[in-house]
The first five atom37 places (N, CA, C, CB, O) and aatype in JSON, in Angstrom:
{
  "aatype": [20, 20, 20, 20, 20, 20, 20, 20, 20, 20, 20, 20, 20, 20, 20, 20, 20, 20, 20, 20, 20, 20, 20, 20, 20, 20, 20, 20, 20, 20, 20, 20, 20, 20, 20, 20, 20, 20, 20, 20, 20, 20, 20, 20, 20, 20, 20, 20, 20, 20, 20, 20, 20, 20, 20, 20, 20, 20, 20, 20, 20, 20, 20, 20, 20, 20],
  "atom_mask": [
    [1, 1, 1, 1, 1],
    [1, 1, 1, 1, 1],
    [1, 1, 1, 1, 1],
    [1, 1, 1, 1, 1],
    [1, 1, 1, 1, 1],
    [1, 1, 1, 1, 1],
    [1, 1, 1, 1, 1],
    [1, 1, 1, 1, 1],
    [1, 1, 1, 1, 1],
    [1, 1, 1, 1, 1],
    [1, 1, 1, 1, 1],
    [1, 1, 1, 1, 1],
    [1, 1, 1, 1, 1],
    [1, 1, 1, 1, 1],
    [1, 1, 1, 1, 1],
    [1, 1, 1, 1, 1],
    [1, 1, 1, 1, 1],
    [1, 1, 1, 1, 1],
    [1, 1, 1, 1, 1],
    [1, 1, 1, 1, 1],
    [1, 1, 1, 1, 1],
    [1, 1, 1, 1, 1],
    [1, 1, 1, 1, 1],
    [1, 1, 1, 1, 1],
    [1, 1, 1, 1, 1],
    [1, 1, 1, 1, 1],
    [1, 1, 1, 1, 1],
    [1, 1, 1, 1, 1],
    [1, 1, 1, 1, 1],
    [1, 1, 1, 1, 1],
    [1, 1, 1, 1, 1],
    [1, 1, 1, 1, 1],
    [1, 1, 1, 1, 1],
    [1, 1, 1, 1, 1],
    [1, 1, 1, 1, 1],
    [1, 1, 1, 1, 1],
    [1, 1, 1, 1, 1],
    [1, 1, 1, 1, 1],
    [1, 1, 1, 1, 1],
    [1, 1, 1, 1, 1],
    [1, 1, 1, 1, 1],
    [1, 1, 1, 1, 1],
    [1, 1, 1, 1, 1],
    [1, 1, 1, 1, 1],
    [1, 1, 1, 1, 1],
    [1, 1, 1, 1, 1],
    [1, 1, 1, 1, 1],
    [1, 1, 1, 1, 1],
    [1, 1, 1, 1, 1],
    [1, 1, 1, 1, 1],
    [1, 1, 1, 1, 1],
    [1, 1, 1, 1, 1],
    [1, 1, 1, 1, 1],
    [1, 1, 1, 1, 1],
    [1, 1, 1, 1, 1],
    [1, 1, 1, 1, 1],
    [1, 1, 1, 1, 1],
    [1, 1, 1, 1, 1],
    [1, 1, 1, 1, 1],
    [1, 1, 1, 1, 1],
    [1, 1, 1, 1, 1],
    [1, 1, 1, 1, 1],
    [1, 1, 1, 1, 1],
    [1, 1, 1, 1, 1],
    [1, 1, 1, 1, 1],
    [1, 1, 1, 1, 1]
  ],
  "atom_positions": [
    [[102.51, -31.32, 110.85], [103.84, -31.8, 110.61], [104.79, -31.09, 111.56], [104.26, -31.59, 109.13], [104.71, -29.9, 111.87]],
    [[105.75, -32.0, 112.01], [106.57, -31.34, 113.26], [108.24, -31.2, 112.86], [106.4, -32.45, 114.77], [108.95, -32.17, 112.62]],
    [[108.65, -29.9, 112.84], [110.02, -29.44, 112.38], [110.37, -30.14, 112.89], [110.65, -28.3, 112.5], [109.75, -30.53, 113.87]],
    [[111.91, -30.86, 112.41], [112.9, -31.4, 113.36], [114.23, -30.79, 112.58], [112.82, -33.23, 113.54], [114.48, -30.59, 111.39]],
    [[114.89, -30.62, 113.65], [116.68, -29.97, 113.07], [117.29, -30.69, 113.62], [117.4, -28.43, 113.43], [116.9, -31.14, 114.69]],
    [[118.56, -31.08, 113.03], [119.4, -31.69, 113.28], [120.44, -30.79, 113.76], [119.61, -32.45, 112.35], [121.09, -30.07, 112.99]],
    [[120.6, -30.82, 115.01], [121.57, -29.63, 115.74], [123.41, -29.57, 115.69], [121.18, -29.81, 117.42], [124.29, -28.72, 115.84]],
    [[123.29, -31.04, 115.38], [124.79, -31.36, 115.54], [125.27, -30.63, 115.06], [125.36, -32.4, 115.16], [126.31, -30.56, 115.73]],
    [[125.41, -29.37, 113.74], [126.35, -28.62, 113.27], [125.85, -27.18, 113.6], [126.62, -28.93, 111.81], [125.79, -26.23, 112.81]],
    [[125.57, -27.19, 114.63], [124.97, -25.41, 114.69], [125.54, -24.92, 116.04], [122.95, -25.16, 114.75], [125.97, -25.53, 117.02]],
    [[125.36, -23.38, 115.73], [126.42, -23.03, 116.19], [125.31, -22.42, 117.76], [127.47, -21.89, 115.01], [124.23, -22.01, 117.32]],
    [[125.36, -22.33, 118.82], [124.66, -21.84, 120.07], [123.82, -20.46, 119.18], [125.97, -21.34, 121.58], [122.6, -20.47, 119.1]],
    [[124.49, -19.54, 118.69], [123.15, -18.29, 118.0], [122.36, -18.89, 117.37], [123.51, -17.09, 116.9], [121.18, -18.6, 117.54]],
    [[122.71, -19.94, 116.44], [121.75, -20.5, 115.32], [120.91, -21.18, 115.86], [122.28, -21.32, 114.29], [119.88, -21.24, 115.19]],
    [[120.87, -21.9, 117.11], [119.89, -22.6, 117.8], [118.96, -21.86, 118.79], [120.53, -23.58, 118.46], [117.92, -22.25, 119.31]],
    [[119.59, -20.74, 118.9], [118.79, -19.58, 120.2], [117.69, -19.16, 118.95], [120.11, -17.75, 121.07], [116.46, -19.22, 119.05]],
    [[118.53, -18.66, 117.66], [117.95, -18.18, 116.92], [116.39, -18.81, 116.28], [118.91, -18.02, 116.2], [115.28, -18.31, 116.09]],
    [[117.06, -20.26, 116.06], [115.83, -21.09, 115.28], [114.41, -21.24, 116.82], [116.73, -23.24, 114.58], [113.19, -21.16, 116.63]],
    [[115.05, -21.43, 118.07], [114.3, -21.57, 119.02], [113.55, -20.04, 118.75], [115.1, -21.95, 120.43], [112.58, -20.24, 118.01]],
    [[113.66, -18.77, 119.06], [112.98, -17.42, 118.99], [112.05, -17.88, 118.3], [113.67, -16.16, 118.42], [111.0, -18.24, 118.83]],
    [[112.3, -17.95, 116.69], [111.26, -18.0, 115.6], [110.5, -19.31, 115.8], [111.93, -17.92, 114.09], [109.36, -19.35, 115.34]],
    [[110.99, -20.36, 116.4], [109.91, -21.17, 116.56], [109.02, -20.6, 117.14], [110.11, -22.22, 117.11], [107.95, -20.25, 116.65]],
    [[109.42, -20.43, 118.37], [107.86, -19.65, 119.72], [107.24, -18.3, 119.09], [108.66, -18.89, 121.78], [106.47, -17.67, 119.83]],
    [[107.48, -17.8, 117.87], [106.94, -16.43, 117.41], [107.26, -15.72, 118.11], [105.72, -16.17, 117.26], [106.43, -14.92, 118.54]],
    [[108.47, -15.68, 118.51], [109.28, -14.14, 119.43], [109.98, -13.42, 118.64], [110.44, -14.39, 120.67], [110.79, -14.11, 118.02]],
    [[110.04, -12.07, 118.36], [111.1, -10.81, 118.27], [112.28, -11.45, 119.49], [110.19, -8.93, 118.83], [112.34, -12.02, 120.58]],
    [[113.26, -10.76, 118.16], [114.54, -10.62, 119.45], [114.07, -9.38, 120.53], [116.37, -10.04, 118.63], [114.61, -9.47, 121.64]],
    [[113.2, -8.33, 120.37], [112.34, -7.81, 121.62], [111.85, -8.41, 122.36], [111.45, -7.21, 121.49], [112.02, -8.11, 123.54]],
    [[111.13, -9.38, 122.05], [110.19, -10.28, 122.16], [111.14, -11.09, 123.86], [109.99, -11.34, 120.35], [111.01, -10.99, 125.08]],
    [[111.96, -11.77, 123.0], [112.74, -12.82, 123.52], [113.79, -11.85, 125.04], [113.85, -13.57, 121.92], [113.86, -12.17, 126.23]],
    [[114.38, -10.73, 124.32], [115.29, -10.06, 125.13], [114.05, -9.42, 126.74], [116.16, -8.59, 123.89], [114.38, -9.15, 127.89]],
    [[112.92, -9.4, 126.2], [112.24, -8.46, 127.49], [111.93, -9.61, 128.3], [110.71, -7.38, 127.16], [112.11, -9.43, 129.5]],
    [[111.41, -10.99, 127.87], [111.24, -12.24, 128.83], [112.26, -12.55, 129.28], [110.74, -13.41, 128.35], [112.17, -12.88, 130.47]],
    [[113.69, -12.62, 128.67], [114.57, -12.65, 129.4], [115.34, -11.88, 130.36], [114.99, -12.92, 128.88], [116.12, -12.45, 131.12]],
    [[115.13, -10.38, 130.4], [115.35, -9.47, 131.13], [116.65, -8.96, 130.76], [115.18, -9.83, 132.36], [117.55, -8.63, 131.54]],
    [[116.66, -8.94, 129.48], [118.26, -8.64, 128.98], [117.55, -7.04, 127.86], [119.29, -10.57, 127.7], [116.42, -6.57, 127.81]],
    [[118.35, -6.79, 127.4], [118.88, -5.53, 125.9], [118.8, -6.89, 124.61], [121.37, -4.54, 126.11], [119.37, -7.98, 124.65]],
    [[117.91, -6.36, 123.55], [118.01, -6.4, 122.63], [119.1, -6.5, 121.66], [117.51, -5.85, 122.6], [119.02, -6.87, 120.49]],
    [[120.34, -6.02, 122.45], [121.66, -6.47, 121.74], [121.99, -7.43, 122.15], [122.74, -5.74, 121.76], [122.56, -8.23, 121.42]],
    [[121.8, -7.65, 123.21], [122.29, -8.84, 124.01], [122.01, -10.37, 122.8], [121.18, -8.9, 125.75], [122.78, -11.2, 122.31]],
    [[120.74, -10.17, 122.71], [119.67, -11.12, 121.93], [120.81, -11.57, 120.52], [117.88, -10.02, 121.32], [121.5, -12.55, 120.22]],
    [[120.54, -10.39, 120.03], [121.52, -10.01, 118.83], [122.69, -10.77, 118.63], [122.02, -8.68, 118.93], [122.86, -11.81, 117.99]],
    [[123.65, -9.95, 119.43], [125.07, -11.09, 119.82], [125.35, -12.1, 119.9], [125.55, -11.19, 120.64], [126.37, -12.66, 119.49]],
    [[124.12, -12.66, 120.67], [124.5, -14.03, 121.15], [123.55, -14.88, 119.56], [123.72, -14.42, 123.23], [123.57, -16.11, 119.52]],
    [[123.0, -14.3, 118.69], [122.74, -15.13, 117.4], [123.82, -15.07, 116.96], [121.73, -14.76, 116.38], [124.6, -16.02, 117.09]],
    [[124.31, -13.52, 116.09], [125.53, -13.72, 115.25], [127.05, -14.62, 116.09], [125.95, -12.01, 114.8], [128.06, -14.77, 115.41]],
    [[127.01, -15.09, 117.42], [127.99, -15.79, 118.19], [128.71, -15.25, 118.14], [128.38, -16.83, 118.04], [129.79, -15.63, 117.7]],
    [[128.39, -13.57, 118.78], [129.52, -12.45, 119.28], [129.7, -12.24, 120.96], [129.04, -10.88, 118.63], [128.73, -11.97, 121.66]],
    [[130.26, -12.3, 121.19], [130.87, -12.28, 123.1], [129.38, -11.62, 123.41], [132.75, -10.86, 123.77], [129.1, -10.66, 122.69]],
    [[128.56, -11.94, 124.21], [128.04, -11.61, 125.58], [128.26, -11.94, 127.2], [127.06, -11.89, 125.43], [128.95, -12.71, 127.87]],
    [[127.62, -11.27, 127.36], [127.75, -11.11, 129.18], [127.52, -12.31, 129.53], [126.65, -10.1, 130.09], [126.4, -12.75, 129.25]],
    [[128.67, -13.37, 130.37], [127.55, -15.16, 130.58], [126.32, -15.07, 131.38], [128.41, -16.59, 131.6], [125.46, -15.95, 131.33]],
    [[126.22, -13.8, 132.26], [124.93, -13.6, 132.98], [123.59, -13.26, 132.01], [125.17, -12.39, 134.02], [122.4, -13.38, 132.32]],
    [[124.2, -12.75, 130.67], [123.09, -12.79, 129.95], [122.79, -13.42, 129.1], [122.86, -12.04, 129.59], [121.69, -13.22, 128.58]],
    [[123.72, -14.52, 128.59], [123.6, -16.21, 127.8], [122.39, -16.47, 129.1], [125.58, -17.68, 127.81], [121.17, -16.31, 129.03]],
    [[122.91, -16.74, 129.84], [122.13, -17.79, 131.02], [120.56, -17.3, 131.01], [122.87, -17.56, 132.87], [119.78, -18.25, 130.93]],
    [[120.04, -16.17, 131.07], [118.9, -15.83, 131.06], [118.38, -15.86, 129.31], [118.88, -14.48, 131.88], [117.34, -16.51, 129.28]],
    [[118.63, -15.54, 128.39], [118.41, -16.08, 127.19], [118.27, -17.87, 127.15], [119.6, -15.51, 126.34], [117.43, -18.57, 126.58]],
    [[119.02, -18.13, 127.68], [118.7, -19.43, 127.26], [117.82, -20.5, 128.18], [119.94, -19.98, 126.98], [117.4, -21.63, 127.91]],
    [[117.7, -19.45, 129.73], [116.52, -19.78, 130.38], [115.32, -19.69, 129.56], [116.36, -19.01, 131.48], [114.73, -20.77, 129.43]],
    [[114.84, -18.75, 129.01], [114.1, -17.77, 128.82], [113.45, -19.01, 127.25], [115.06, -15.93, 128.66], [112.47, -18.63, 126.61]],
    [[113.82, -19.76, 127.05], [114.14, -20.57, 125.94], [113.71, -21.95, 126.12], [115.53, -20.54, 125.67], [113.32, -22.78, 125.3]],
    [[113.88, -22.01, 127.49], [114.0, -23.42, 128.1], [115.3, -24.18, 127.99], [112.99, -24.27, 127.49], [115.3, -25.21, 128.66]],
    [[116.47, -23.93, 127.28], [117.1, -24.47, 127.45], [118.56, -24.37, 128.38], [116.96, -24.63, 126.56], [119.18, -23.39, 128.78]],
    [[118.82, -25.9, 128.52], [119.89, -25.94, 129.89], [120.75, -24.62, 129.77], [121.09, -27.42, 129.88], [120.79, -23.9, 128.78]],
    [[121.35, -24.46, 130.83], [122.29, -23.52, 130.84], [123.63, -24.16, 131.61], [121.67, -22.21, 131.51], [124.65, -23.49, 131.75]]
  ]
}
């Protein structure tokens, strides 16, 4: 059976977020493929200011557009 979310009401962390736990990543996990800090990871779930150089590699890191 294949998750599907309906994204329209979510907020950019909540979708980085649900993406991590899909692929079985730690925000370690996720922050070292992306080449960022573990806070970085963090922040950008709860949708607290990060660096846009480090949105962009998180959400490479994800597959999604940037």
């Amino acid at each position: 059976m294949d998750l599907v979310i309906d994204s329209t009401n979510l907020t950019q962390g909540q979708t980085v977020r649900i993406l991590r736990i899909t692929q079985g990543w730690t925000q370690a996990d996720l922050a070292a493929f992306a080449g960022v800090g573990v806070g970085d990871v963090s922040h950008l779930e709860l949708d607290r200011r990060v660096r846009p150089n480090a949105v962009s590699a998180i959400l490479e890191a994800l597959g999604m557009e940037t």
